[in-house]
C-alpha positions as CSV (number, residue, x, y, z in Angstrom):
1,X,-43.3,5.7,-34.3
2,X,-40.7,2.6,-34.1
3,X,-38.1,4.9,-34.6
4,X,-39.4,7.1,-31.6
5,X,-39.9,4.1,-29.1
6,X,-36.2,2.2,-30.7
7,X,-34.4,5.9,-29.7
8,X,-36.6,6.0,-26.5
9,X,-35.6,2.4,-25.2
10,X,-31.7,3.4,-26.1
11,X,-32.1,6.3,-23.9
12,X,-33.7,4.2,-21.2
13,X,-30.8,1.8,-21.2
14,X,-27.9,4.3,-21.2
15,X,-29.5,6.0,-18.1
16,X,-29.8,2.6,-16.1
17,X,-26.1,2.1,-17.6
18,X,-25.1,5.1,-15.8
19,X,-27.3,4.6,-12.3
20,X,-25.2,0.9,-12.4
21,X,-21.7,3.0,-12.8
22,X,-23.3,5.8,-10.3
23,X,-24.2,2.6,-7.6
24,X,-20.8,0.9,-7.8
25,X,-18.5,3.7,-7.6
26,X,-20.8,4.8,-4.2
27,X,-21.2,1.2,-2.7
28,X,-18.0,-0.2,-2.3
29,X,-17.6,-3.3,0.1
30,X,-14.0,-2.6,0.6
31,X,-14.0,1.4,1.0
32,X,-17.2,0.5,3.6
33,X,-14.9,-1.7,5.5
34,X,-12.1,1.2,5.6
35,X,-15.1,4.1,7.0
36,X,-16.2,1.3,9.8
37,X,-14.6,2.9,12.8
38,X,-15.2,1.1,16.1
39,X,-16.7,1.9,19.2
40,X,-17.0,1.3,22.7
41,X,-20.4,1.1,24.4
42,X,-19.7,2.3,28.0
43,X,-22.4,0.7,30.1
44,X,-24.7,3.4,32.2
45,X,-24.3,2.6,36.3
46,X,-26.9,2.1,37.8
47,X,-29.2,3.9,40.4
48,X,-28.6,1.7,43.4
49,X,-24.7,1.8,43.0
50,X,-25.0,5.4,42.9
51,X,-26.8,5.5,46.0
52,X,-24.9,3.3,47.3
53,X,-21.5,5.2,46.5
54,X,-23.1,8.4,47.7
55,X,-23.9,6.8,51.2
56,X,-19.8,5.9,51.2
């Protein structure tokens, strides 16, 4: 039974090795930084001016 629950818990820890690898090779500050591409928010016009540019 010890020997079951020792080979169990090194099983456990080489899987949360890997997830720790797995989660630092995808989350990367730096390549995050790179993908950030920026945008420009257009404002929408408004009714009025519309209406207003329509009577002109």
């Amino acid at each position: 039974m010890l020997k079951g629950l020792i080979v169990c818990f090194a099983v456990l820890f080489a899987q949360l090795a890997v997830l720790h690898l797995v989660d630092t090779r995808l989350y990367n500050p730096s390549q995050d930084a790179r993908q950030t591409a920026l945008t420009t928010v257009t404002p929408l016009k408004d009714e009025k001016e519309d209406e207003q540019e329509a009577q002109n």
